[in-house]
N, C-alpha and C positions, 0 to 999 in steps of 0.2 A: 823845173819839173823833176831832173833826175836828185835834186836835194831835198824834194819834198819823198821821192822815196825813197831816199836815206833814211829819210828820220823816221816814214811810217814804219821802214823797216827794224830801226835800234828801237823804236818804241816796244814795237811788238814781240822783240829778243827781249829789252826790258819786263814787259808783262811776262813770258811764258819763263823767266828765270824768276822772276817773283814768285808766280803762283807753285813754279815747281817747287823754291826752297816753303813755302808757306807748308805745304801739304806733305814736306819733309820733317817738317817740327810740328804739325799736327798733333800727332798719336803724343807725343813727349809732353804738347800744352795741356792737351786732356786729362793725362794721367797726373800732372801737378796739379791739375784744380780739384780732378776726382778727389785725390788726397789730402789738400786742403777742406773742400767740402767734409769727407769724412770727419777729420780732426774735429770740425767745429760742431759737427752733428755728434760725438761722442762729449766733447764740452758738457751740450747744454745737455744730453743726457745724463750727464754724471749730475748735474746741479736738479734736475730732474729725482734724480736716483734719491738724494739727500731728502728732497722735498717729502717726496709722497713713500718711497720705499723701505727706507732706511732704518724707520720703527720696527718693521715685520718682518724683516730679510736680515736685518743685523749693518753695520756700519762700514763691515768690510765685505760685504754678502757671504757671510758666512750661514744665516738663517736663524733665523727665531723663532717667532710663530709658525712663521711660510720658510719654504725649503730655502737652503745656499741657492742662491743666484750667479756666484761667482764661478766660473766654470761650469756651467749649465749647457748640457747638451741639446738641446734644442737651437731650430735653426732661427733669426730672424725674422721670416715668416711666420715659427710658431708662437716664437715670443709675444710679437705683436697682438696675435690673436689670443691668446692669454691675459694678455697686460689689457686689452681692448673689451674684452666681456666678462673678464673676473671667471672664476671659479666656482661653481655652485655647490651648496650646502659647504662652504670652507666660509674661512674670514677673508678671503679674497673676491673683492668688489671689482665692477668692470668700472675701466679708467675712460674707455672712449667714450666720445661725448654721441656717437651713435647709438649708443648701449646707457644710456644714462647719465654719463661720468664725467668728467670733466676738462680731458684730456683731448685734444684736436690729433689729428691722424700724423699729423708731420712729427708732434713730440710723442706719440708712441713708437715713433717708429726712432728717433733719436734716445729714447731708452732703449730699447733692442739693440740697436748700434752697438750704443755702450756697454751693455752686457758681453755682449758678445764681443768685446773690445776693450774688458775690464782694465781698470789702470787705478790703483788704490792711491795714486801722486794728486790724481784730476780731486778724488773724496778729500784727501787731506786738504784742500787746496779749496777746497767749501766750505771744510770746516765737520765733514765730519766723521772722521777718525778723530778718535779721544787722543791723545798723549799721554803717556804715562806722568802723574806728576810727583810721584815718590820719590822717585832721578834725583830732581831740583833738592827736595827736603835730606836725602843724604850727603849731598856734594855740593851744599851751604857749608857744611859743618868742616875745614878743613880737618884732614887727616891726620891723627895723632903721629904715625910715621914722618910727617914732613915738619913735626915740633922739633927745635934744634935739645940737640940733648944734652948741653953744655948749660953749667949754672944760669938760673935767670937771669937775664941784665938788668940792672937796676939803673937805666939811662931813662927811661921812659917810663911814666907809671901804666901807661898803656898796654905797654906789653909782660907786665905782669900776670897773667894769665894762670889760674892754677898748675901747678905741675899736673903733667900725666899720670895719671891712676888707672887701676884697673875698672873701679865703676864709671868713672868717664870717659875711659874708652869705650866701655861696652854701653854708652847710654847717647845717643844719637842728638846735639843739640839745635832744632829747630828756633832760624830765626824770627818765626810768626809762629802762632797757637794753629796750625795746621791739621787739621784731624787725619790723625792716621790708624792703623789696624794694633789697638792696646789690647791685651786679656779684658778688660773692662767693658770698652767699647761692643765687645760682639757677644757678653753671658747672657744679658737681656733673651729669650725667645724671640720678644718682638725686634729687636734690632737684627735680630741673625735673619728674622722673616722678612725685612725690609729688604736686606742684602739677595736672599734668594729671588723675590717678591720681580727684582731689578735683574740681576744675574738670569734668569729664565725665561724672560722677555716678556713676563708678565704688563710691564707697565706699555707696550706697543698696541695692547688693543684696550687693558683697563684704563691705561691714564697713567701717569708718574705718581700723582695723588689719588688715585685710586677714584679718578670722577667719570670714568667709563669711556663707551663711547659708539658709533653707529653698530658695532661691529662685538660690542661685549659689556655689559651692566657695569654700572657703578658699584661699587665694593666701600667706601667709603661710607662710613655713616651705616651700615648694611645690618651689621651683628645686631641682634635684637630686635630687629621689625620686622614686619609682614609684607611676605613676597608673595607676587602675583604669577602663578607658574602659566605656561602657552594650552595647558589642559584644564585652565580655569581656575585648580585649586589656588587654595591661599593656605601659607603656610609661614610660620616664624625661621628668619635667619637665624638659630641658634648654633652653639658649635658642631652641632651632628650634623646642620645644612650645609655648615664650610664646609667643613672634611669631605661629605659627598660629596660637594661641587668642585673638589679638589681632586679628588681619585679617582669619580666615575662621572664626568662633565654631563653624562650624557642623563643621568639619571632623573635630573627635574630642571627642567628649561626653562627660563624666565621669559614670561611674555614680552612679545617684540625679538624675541631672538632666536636665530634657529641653533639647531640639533648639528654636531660633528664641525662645531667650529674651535672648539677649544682643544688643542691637543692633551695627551695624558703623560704628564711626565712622569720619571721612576723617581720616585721619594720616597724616603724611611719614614716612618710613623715620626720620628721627633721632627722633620723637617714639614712635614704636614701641621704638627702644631704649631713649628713656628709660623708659619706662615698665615692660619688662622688666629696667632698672638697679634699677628701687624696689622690683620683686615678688622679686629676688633679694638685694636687701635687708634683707625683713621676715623675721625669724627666728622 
């Protein structure tokens, strides 16, 4: 008898030493899963971000179309409810699928996270932060400083190599036909228009090819036919209709589209025409 209350008794030292150290490392288990959980809620935000974002808001949320994201004062809460019903009369569509859209409540809320938890490592790491790749094409080319400056050696025909000159110094040798920024390359109007067309975030709601999209008319193929404006009229894309639809967005709306979606950039009259040289370009 008195062994049997031995043991109820160690059993029951046993339980209330367990349950004490348990509810001692409580709060410490919580707060490493909280943190875990976050981590991986800001993950699939970021690959989220790339997905549906990263046209309008820029690649490092810097902003294009739609404002910088990156550093955005709004709280989680607000985000949400932005990201979830879109912005009206703007190019910003509601993403929740209660609102239309296509997004479930748990990945709105894992974009939030990640905004507000920005980490430009998680974007490269999807793929999309660009890299510079003019790096690589000058540091193919080893460095005329590091060519020994002693007569050629005539051991190998290999390493006959032309002496160092001043125009070979100064002329960069790419080991692939790599297109890079030549005088040539950018006189074109419409090549400078393509550069701006891209540089301005134009191709995040027109398309890279200029083939439109929910949120902004195809441009391609555009110069010279008859546009259907949201007032009924019909009118010819001529260059008078780019230019206005360049400078004053607002001035004749294409049916299907609303009014105060296209922002207005500052442009100088010759970047205006380029850019009307590139849209009459795209066939």
């Amino acid at each position: 008898m008195e062994k049997k209350l031995v043991a109820i008794v160690v059993l029951m030292l046993v339980i209330v030493v367990f349950v004490a150290a348990y509810w001692a490392t409580e709060p410490g288990r919580q707060a490493t899963a909280a943190a875990r959980f976050k981590e991986e809620s800001i993950a699939r935000g970021a690959g989220l971000y790339v997905e549906a974002c990263s046209r309008c808001h820029g690649t490092r949320g810097q902003g294009l179309v739609g404002p910088a994201l990156k550093g955005s004062r709004l709280d989680e809460r607000g985000l949400e409810k932005t990201i979830s019903r879109g912005v009206s009369r703007t190019a910003m569509p509601a993403w929740g699928q209660e609102d239309g859209g296509p997004f479930k409540a748990d990945q709105i809320h894992d974009l939030a996270v990640f905004i507000k938890n920005w980490d430009d490592g998680l974007l490269a790491g999807k793929g999309a932060v660009e890299q510079p790749t003019t790096t690589k094409t000058q540091t193919s080319t080893p460095p005329v400083t590091s060519r020994p400056a002693s007569p050629v050696p005539t051991t190998t025909p290999a390493a006959i190599p032309a002496t160092p000159t001043p125009s070979l110094a100064s002329t960069p040798v790419a080991p692939t036909p790599i297109p890079s920024p030549t005088p040539k390359a950018s006189t074109t109007p419409s090549a400078a228009g393509r550069q701006l067309f891209s540089s301005l975030g134009c191709i995040a709601c027109h398309g890279t090819n200029g083939e439109g999209s929910q949120i902004a008319p195809a441009v391609a193929g555009l110069a010279g036919k008859e546009v259907e404006l949201a007032s009924a009229q019909k009118v010819i894309a001529d260059d008078a209709f780019l230019r206005e639809s360049i400078v004053a967005p607002n001035a004749k709306i294409v049916k299907g589209y609303v009014p105060d979606a296209m922002p207005k950039p500052k442009l100088t009259d010759a970047q205006v025409d380029q850019l009307v040289e590139f849209i009459k370009s795209l066939k």
